[in-house]
C-alpha positions in Angstrom: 47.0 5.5 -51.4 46.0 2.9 -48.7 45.4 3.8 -45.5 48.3 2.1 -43.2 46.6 -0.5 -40.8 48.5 -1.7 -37.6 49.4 -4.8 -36.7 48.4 -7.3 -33.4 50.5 -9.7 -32.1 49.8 -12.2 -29.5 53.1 -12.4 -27.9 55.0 -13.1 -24.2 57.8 -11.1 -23.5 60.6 -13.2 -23.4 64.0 -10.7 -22.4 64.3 -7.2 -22.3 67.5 -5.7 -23.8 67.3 -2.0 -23.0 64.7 -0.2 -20.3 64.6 3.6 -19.9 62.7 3.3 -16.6 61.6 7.2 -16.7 59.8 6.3 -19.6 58.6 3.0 -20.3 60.8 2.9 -23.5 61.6 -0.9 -24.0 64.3 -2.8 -26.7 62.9 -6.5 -26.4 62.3 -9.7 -27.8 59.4 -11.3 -27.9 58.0 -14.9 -28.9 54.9 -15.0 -30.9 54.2 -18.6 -30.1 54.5 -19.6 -33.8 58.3 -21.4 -33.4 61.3 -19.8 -34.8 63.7 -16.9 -34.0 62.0 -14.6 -31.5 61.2 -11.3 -32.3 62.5 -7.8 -31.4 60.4 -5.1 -30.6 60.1 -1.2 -29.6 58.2 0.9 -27.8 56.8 2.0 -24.1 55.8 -0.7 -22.0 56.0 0.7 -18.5 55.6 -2.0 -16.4 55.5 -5.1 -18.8 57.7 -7.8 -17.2 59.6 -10.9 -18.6 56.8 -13.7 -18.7 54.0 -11.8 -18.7 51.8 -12.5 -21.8 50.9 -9.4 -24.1 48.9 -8.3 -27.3 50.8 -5.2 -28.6 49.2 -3.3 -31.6 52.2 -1.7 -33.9 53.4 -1.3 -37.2 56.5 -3.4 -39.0 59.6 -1.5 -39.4 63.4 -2.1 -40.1 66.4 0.0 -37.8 69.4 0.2 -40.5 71.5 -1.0 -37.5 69.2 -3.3 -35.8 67.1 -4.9 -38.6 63.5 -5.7 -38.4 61.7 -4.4 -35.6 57.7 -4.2 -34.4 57.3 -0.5 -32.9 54.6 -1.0 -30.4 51.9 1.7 -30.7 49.8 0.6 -27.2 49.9 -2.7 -25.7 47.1 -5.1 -23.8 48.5 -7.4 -20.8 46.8 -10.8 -20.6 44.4 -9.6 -18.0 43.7 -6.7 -20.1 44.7 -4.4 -17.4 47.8 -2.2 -18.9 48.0 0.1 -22.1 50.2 3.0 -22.9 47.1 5.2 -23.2 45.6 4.4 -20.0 49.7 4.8 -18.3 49.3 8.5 -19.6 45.8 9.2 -18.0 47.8 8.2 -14.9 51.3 10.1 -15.3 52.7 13.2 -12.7 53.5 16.4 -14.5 57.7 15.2 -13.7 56.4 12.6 -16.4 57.0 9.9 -13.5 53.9 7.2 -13.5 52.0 7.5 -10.5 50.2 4.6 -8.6 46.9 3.1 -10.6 
């Protein structure tokens, strides 16, 4: 069997359809730059904004409701300052981020 590899996409965060503020959980679509429909995708991004340009690192899936998906993993803001592994180096013990 193959080892599963994830996937990087360049993208900018175009609307956000669902935030869980408590934890970072985002429903999204996103435009990879490359024309066409733009795409929806899954995960914690605590503190990822509309605009803001990102490089999230994932793996392909399909919702039976939803469709096809990206399920972000970590995520990389253009400045390279903001990934879900450094947000939970910097979380209080009520699991509520605290100032970086």
């Amino acid at each position: 069997m193959v080892p599963f590899q994830l996937a990087t996409l360049e993208v900018t965060l175009e609307r956000i359809t669902y935030a869980n503020e408590d934890t970072g959980y985002l429903v999204a679509k996103v435009d990879t730059g490359r024309g066409g429909e733009l795409v929806t995708m899954v995960g914690s991004l605590l503190g990822a904004r509309p605009g803001e340009a990102l490089r999230l690192r994932g793996k392909w899936g399909s919702h039976p409701q939803f469709g096809r998906q990206f399920q972000v993993e970590d995520f990389t803001t253009a400045a390279g300052k903001t990934t879900t592994a450094d947000l939970a180096l910097h979380t209080a013990p009520t699991g509520r981020s605290c100032p970086i």
